[in-house]
C-alpha positions as a Python dict, from the first residue, in 0.01 Angstrom:
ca = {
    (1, 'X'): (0, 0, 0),
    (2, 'X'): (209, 119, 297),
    (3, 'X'): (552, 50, 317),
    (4, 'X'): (751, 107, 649),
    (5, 'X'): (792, 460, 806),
    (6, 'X'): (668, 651, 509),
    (7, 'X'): (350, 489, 464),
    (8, 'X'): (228, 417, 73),
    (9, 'X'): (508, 495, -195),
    (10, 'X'): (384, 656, -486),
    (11, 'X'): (600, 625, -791),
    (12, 'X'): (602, 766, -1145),
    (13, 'X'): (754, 726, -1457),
    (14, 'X'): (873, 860, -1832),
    (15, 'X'): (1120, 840, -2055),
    (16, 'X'): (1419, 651, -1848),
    (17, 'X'): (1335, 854, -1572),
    (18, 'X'): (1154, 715, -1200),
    (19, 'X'): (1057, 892, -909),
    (20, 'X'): (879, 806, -581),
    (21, 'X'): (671, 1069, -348),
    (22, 'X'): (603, 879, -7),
    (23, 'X'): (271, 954, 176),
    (24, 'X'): (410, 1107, 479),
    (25, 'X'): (428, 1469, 359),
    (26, 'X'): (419, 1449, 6),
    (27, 'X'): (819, 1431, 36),
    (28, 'X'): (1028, 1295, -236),
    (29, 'X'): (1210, 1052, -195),
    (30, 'X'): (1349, 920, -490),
    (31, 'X'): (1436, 1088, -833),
    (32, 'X'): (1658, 915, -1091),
    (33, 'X'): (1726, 970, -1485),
    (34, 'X'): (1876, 621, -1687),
    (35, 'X'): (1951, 460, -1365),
    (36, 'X'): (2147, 744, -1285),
    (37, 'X'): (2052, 890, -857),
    (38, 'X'): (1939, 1253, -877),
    (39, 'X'): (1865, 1257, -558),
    (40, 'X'): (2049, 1138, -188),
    (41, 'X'): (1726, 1054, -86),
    (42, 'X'): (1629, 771, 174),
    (43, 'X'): (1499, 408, 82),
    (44, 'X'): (1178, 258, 154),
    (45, 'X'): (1233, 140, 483),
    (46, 'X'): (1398, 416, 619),
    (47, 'X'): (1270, 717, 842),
    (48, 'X'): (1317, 1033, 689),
    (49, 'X'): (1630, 1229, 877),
    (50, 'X'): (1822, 1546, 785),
    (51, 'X'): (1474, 1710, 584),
    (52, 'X'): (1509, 1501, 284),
    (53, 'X'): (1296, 1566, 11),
    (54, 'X'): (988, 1752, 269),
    (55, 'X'): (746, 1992, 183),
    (56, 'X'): (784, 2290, 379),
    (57, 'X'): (487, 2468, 488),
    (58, 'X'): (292, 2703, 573),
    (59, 'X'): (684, 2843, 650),
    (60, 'X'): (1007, 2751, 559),
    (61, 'X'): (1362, 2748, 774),
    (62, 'X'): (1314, 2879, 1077),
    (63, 'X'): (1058, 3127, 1323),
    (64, 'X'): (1246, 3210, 1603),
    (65, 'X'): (1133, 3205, 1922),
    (66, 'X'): (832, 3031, 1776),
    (67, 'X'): (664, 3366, 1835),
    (68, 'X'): (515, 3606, 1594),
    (69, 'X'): (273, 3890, 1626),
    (70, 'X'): (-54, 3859, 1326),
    (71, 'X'): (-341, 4076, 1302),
    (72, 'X'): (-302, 4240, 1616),
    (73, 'X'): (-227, 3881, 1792),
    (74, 'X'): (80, 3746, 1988),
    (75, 'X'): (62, 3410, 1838),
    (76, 'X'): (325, 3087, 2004),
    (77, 'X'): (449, 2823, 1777),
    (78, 'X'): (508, 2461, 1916),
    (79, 'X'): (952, 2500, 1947),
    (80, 'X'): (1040, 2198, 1705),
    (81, 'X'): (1410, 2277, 1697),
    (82, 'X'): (1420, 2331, 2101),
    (83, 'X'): (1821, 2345, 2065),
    (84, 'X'): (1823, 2655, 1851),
    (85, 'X'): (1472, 2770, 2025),
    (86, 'X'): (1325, 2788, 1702),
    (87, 'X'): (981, 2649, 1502),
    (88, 'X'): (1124, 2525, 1169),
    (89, 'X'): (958, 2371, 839),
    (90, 'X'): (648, 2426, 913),
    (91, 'X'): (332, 2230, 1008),
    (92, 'X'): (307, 1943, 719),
    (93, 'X'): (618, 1715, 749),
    (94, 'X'): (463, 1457, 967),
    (95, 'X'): (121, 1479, 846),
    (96, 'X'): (-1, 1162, 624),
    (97, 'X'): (-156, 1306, 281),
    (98, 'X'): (-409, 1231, 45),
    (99, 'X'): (-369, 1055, -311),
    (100, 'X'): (-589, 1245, -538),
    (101, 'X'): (-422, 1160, -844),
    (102, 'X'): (-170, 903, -975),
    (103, 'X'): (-124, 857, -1349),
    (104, 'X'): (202, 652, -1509),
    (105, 'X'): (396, 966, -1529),
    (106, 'X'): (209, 1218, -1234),
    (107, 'X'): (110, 1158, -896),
    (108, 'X'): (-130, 1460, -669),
    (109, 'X'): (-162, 1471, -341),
    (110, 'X'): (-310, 1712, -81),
    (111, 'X'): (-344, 1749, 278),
    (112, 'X'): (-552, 2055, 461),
    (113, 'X'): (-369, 2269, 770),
    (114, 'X'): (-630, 2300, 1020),
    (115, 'X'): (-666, 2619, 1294),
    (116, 'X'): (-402, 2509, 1578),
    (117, 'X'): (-194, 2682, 1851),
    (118, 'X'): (-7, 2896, 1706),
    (119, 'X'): (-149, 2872, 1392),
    (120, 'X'): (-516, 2934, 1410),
    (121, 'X'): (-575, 2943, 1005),
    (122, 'X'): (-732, 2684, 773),
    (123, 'X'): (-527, 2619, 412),
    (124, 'X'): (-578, 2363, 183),
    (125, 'X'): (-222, 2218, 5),
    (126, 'X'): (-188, 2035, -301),
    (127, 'X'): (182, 1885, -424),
    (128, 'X'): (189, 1773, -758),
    (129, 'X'): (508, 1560, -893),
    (130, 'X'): (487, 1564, -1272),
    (131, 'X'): (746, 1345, -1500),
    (132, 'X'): (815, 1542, -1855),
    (133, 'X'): (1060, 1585, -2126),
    (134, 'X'): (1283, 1822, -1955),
    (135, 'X'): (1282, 1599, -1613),
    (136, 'X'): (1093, 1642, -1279),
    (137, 'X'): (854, 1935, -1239),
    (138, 'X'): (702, 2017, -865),
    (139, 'X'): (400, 2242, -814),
    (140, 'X'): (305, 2328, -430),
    (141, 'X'): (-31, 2504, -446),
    (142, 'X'): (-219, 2626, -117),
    (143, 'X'): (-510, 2806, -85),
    (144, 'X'): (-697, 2967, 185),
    (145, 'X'): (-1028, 2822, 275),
    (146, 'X'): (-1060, 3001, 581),
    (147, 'X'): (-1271, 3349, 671),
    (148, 'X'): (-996, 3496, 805),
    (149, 'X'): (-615, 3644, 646),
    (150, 'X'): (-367, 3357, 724),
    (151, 'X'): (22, 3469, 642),
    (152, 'X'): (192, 3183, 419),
    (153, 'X'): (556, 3099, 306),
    (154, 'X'): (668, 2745, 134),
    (155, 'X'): (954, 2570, 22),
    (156, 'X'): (1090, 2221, -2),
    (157, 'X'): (1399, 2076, 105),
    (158, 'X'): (1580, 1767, -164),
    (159, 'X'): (1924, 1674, -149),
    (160, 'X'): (2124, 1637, -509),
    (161, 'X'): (2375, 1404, -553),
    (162, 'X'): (2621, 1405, -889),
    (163, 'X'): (2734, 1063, -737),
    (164, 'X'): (3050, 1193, -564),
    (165, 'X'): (3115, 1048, -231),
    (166, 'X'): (3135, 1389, -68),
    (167, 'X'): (2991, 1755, -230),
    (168, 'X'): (3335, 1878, -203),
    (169, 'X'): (3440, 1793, -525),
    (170, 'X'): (3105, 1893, -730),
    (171, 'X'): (3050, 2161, -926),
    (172, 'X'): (2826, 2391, -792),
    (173, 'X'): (2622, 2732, -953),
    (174, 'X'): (2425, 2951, -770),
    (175, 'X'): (2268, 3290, -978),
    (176, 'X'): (2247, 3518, -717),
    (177, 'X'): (2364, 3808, -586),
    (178, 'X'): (2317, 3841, -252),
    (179, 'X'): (2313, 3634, 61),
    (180, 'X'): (2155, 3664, 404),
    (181, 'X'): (2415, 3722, 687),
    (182, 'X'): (2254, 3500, 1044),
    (183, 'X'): (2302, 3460, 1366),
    (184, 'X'): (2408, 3148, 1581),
    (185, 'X'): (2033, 3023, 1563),
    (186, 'X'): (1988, 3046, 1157),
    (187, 'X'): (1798, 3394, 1146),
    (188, 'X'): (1852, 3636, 944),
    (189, 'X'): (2049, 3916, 1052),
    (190, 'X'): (2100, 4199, 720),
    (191, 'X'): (2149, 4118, 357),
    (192, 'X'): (2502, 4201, 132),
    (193, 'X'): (2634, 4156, -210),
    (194, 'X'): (2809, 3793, -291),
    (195, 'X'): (3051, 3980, -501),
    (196, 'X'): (3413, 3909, -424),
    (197, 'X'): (3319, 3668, -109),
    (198, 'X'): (3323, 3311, -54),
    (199, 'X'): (2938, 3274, -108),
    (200, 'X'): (2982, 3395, -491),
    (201, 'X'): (2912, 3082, -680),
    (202, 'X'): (2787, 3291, -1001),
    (203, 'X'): (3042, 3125, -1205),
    (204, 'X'): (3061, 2708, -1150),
    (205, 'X'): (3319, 2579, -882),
    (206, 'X'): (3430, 2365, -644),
    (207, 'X'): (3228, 2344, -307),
    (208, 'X'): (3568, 2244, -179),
    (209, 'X'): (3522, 2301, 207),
    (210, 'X'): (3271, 2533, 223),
    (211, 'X'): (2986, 2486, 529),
    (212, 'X'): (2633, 2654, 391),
    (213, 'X'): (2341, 2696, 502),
    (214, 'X'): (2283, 2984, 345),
    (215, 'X'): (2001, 3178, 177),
    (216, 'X'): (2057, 3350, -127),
    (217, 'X'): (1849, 3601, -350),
    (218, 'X'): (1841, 3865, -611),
    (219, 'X'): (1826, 3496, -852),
    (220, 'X'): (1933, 3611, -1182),
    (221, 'X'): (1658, 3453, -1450),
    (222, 'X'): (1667, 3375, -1772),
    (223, 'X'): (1357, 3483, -2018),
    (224, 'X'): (1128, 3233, -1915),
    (225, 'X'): (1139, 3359, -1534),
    (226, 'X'): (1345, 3071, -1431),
    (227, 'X'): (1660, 3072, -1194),
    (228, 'X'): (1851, 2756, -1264),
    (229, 'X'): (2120, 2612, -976),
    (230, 'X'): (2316, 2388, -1136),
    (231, 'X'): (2535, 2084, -968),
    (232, 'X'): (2765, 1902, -1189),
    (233, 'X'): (3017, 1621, -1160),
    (234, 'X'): (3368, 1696, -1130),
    (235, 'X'): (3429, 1567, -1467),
    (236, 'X'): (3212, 1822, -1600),
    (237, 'X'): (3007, 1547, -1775),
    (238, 'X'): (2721, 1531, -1625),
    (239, 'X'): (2487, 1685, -1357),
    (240, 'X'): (2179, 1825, -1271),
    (241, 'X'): (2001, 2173, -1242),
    (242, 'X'): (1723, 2294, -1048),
    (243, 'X'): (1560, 2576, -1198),
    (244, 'X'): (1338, 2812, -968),
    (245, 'X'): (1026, 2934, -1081),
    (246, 'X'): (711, 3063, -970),
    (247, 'X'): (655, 3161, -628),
    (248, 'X'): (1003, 3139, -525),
    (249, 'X'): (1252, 3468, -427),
    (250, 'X'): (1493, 3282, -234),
    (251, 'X'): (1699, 2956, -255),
    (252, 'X'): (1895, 2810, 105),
    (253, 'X'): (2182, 2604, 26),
    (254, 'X'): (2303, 2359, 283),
    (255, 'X'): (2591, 2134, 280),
    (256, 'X'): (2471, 1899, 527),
    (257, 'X'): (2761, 1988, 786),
    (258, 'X'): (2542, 1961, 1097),
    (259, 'X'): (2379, 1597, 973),
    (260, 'X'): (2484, 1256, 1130),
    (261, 'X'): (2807, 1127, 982),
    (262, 'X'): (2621, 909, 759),
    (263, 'X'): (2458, 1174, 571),
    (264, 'X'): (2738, 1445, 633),
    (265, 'X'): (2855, 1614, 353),
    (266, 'X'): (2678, 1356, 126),
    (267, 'X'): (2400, 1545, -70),
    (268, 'X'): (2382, 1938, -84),
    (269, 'X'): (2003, 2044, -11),
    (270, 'X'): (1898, 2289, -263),
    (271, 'X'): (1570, 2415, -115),
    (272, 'X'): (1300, 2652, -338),
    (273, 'X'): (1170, 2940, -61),
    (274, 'X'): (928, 3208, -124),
    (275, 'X'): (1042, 3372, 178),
    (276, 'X'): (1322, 3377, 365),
    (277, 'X'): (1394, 3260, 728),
    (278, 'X'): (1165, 3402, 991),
    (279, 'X'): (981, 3593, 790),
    (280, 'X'): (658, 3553, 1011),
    (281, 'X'): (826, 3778, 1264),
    (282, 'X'): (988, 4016, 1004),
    (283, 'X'): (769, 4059, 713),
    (284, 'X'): (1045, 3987, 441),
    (285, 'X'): (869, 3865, 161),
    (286, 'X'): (588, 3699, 315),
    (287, 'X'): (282, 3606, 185),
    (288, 'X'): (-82, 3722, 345),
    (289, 'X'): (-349, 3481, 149),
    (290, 'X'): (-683, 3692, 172),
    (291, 'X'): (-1013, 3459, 218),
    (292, 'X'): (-1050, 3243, -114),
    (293, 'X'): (-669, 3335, -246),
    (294, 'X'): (-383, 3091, -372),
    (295, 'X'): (-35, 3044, -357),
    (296, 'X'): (176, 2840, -638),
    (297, 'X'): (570, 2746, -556),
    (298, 'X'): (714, 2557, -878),
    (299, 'X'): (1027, 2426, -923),
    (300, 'X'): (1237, 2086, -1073),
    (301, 'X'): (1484, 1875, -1180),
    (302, 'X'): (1620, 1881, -1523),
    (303, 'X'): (1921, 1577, -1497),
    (304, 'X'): (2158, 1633, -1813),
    (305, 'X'): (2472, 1490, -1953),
    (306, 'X'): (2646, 1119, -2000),
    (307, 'X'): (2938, 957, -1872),
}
């Protein structure tokens, strides 16, 4: 059934755990282990604001101008962050998908990018939310079901919450050693080493005052190709880590500076990337999916401690 701005609510659960994935973009909006928030997600009846929870696709962060040259073509993306003059998140936000699938503890659904300006490719994209022992696991698939090459990043944007009342006090862990250096409008402007700067969060602490929105990369993984960011409460208690795997080469961290005060400072947004920002116009990392080829981002949640 729908429910308010998001349209239907699709929720899931296993083993203490609940989570809800609204229709409008696949987002997720809720995630929470023994009654315990996960997430600073949005209710029901609320629009979604600040990126919470979205699927971002067929490009994460940012494109600036809105411009990029493909194939030999000079191709104009619709300017959906006019202030900064940029194209950001994508094409799939704001798009109502398709259920395909929901079980007790799983829930599928897909949507299909058709040729438009600036993006004159056809991709079908499938999200699938899956409840398990270990926590929440998220699978973004998208395939090409066009004739033609069509380039292709992805990521998704949740907030975590350790239930502090700001993220200056959490405990934060990021494995990575470098970060990307941008520019006034969020693009990337050169790449350096995290060691002995502000940005190295290698070893858990404090947020404390620090404003990111920052990408980070070289992820340091452990054997089973995972990269795991960890937030944890001050206490030490109790947290939650998102590990990174498939698909993804770069992580943004954003402390929510820039949101309305309601939200400010509130949740950090750990967002999964497989490129980085503006990689349509650079190249970094970006994906070309051939006629017939796939994609697969995977990442989760994995809540721990008591207390």
């Amino acid at each position: 059934m729908s429910s308010g701005p998001t349209g239907e609510q699709w929720e899931i659960r296993r083993d203490g755990q609940r989570a809800v994935v609204v229709q409008l973009g696949a987002a997720l909006r809720h995630y929470e282990a023994d009654g315990r928030p996960v997430l600073d997600g949005f209710g029901a009846d609320e629009p979604i604001s600040g990126g919470r929870g979205q699927i971002l696709a067929p490009w994460p962060n940012r494109v600036g101008d809105g411009r990029y040259r493909f194939a030999g073509g000079d191709l104009q993306l619709p300017l959906t962050e006019p202030e900064k003059h940029n194209a950001i998140h994508g094409l799939l936000r704001w798009s109502p998908w398709r259920l395909l699938v929901h079980g007790e503890d799983v829930v599928t659904a897909g949507t299909t990018v058709f040729p438009q300006p600036g993006y004159p490719f056809l991709l079908d994209v499938v999200a699938e939310y899956r409840l398990g022992p270990e926590g929440l696991e998220t699978t973004v698939s998208a395939t090409n079901t066009g004739g033609v090459p069509a380039p292709y990043g992805v990521g998704q944007h949740p907030y975590l919450t350790v239930g502090t009342d700001r993220v200056d006090d959490a405990l934060l862990t990021v494995p990575a050693r470098y970060r990307l250096r941008s520019d006034d409008n969020g693009l990337p402007v050169g790449r350096e080493g995290v060691d002995g700067t502000e940005y190295d969060f290698r070893t858990a602490r404090p947020i404390g005052g620090a404003q990111l929105d920052t990408a980070f990369t070289g992820l340091e993984r452990d054997p089973s190709g995972r990269a795991v960011v960890r937030l944890a409460h001050p206490t030490g208690r109790h947290g939650v880590d998102l590990w990174l795997g498939g698909g993804t080469r770069y992580v943004q961290i954003y402390t929510g500076d820039t949101l309305d005060e309601s939200h400010r400072r509130r949740g950090i947004a750990v967002e999964a990337m497989s490129c980085p920002a503006d990689a349509f116009r650079s190249g970094t990392d970006l994906t070309v999916l051939e006629p017939g080829d796939g994609h697969v981002l995977r990442w989760g949640l994995s809540p721990w401690g008591t207390g």
